[in-house]
C-alpha positions in Angstrom: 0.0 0.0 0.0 1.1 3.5 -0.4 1.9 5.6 2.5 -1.0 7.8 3.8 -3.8 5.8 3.5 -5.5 8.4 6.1 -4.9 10.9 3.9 -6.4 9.4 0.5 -9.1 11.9 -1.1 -12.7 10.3 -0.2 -13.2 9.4 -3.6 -10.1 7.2 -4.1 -11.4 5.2 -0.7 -14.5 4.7 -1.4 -13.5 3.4 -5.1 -11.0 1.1 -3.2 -13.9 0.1 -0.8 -16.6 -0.9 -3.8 -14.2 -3.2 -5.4 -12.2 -0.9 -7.6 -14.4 -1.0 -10.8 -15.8 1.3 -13.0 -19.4 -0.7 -13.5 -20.7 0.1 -10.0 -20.7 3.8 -10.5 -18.1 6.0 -12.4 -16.4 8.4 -11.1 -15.7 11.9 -12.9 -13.7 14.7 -11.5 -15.7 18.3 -13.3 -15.4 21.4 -13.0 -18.2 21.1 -10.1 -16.0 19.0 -8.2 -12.6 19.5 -9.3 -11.9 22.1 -6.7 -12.4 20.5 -3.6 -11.1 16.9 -5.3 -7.9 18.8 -5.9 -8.0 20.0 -2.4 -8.5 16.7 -1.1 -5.5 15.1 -3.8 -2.7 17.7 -3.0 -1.9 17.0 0.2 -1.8 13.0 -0.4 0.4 13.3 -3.4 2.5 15.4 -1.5 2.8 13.1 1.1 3.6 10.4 -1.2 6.3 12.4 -2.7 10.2 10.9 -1.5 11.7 13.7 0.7 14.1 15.1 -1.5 11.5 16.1 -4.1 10.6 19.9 -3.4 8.3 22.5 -5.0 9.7 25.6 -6.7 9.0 28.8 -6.1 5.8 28.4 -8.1 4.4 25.9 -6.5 5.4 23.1 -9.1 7.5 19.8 -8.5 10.5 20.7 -10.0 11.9 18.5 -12.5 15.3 18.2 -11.8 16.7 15.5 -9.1 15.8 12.3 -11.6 18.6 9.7 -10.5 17.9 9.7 -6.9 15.9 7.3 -5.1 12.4 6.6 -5.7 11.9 3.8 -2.9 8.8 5.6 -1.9 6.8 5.2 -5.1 7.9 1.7 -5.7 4.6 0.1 -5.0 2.9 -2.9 -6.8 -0.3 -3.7 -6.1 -3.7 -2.5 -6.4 -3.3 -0.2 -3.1 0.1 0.7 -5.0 0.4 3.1 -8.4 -2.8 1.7 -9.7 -3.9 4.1 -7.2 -2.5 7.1 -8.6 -3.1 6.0 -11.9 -6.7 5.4 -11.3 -7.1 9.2 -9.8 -5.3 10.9 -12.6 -8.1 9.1 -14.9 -10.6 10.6 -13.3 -9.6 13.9 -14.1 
């Protein structure tokens, strides 16, 4: 499982808790709700982030730092990346 489990966005658990599928109901982030999904998602992918990973001055991840260790984000499994993946389809 990725770390911060307590700090998923409501929306990822409750698509973890009904089975992970897209037949029960799908999920779509919209205008509507892309605000306070967004607000919910930032703070877990930042805790997800390794430690050496920093935002610039503009609030993006910076790019640079590729080659160091990315431990953190290793995760198989369908708690793992599948996770992230799933959220980012949602958008």
């Amino acid at each position: 499982n990725l770390p911060g489990p307590r700090m998923r966005p409501h929306l990822l658990t409750s698509w973890i808790n009904n089975g992970r599928t897209r037949q029960k109901k799908r999920i779509v982030v919209d205008e509507k709700t892309g605000p306070a999904f967004l607000a919910a998602w930032m703070p877990w992918w930042s805790h997800l982030q390794e430690s050496w990973r920093v935002r610039g001055e503009d609030g993006e991840w910076r790019r640079d730092g590729y080659g160091e260790e990315w431990r953190k984000m290793a995760v198989p499994g369908q708690n793992g990346m599948l996770s992230v993946v799933a959220v980012l389809s949602w958008w």
